[in-house]
N, C-alpha and C positions, 0 to 999 in steps of 0.2 A: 504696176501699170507700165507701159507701154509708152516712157518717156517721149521718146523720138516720134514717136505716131503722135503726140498730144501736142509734140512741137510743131509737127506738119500743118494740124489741124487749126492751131493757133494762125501762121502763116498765111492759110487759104483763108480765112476769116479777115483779118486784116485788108488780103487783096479785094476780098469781096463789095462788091457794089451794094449785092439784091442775096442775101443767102436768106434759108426757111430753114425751118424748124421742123419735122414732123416729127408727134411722140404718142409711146403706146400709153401703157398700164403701169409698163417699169419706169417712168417717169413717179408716178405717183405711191410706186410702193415703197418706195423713199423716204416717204414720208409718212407712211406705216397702214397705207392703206390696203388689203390686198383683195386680187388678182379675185375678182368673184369669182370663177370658174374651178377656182382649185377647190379641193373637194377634201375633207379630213374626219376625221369620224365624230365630231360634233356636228358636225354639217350631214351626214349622215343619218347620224337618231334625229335630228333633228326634222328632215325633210325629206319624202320618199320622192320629189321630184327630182330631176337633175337642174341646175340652175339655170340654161339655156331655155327652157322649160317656163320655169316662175316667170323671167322678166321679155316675156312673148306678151302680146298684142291680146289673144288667147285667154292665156291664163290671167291676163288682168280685168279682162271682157265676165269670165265667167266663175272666178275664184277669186274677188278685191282682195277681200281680208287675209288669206296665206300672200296675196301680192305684197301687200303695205307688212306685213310681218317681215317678208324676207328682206323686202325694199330697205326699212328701217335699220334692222340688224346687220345686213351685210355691203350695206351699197353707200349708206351713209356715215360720215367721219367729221360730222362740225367741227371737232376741237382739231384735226390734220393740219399743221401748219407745212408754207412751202418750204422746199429742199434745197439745195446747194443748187441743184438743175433747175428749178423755178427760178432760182435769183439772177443765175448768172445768165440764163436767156432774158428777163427783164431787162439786165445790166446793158445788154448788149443791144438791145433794141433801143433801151434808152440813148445810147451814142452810137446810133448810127449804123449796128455792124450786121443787125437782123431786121429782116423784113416784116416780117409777121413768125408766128408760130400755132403751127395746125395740130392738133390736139385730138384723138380720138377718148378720153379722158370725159368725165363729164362734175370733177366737183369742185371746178374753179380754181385750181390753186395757182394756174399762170397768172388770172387778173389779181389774186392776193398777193400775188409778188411782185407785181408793176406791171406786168406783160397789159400793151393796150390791145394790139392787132390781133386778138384770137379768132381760127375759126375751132369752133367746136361742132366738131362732128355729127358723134353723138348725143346733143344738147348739153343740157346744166342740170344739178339739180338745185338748184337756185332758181329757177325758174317753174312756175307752176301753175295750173290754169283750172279755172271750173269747164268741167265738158259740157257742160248746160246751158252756161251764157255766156263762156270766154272770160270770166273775171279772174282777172294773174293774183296769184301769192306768193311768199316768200318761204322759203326752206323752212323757218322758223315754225310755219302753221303747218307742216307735215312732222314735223320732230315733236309738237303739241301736243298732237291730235292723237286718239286712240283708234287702233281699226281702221275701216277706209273714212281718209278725210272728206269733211263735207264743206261745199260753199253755202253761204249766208240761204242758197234759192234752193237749196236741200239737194244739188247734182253732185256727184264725185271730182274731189279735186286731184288732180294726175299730175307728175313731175310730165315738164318738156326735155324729157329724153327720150330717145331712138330706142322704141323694143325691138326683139326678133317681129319676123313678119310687117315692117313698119319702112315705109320708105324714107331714106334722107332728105331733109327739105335741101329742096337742089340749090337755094340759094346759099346756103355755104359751102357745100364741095366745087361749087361752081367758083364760090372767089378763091378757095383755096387751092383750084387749080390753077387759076388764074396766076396766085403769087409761086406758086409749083412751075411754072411756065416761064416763069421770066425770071427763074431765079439763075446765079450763077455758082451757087451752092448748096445743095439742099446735104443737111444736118437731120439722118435719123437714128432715132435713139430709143431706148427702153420699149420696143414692140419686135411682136415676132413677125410679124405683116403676114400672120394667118387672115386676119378678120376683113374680109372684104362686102361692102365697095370701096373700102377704107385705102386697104394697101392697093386697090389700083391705082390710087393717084400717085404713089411712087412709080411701080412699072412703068407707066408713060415717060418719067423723066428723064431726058437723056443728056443732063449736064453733068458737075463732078459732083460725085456722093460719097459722104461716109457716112459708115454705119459705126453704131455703138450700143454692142445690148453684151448680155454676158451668154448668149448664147447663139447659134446659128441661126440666121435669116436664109430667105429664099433670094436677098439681092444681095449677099457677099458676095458672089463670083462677079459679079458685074461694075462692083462698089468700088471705088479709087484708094480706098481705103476703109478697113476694118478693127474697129476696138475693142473686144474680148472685157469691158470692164462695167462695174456698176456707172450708170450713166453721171451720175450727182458726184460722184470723185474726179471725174473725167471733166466735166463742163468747170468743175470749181477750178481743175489745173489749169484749163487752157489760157495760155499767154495773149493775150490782148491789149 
């Protein structure tokens, strides 16, 4: 790694007031969850859709049961504990040195690490509702259940997470802007900032930014600095 850039990075964090957090997928595959989107030849024989596909609005409307299949097997990770990268953003929040952390992620490992200020993006899947009466459940009654889950009033019970075709509920990109906006450091990491309206709220930011994924972004030419490394080695080093 990229000593001297780890030192820089440590440096600006200390000066900092107000710095954020924003994190992809590579935050969480750290922690051995992976990346739905990659595609391997189990996944494959397994399913003639493509996965952008499955977890649409769509496909959950008029195919539940291949939804809560795929949902189950590849979306969900109960036993995933947090990473070096979930602690040491917790660490840093807890004294003072982070604002919040905005999260395009949806299976909670910031708040299992301490992290209090999240926005989530793309929702939780700890979070879960009958569409029939609004009655919330708990992760625990989808991992249960066989087939599409049902509520006690026989409606389908749906994780609160963001499909394709599915608007963001504007009240948290709205606050995540908000701490994006006032930040005097924004810290992003483990995402490629393909997935928008997600990576817009980095483009609008025009304070100092580093990036840290292990591969090119579309804000390195713009970023004050760039870290080429697995995010959770990087966040564990940084001097604070």
């Amino acid at each position: 790694m990229d000593t001297q850039a780890i030192q820089q990075l440590g440096n600006w964090l200390k000066a900092s007031r107000s710095a954020v957090f924003f994190g992809g997928a590579g935050v969480s595959t750290e922690s051995g969850i992976p990346d739905f989107r990659s595609q391997d030849g189990l996944y494959a024989q397994e399913w003639p859709w493509p996965p952008e596909q499955i977890v649409s609005h769509t496909f959950l409307t008029r195919m539940p049961e291949e939804f809560f299949r795929f949902y189950r097997q590849r979306m969900l990770a109960p036993d995933a504990k947090p990473n070096p990268a979930h602690l040491a953003l917790a660490r840093w929040e807890a004294e003072g040195k982070l604002t919040s952390v905005v999260t395009q992620n949806i299976d909670g490992l910031h708040q299992a690490a301490g992290s209090r200020r999240v926005w989530e993006l793309h929702g939780s899947v700890h979070r879960n509702h009958c569409v029939r009466c609004g009655k919330a459940y708990p992760l625990q009654t989808i991992l249960e259940s066989e087939g599409v889950p049902r509520c006690s009033c026989g409606g389908m019970i749906r994780p609160d997470v963001v499909l394709y075709e599915e608007a963001l509920d504007q009240r948290v990109p709205a606050g995540a802007m908000a701490d994006i906006a006032g930040a005097d450091l924004l810290i992003v990491g483990g995402t490629s900032l393909a997935v928008y309206p997600a990576a817009g709220l980095v483009e609008r930011y025009r304070g100092r930014m580093v990036v840290i994924n292990k591969t090119p972004t579309p804000q390195d030419a713009r970023a004050d600095l760039v870290i080429a490394a697995p995010i959770g080695q990087v966040l564990a080093a940084v001097p604070v």
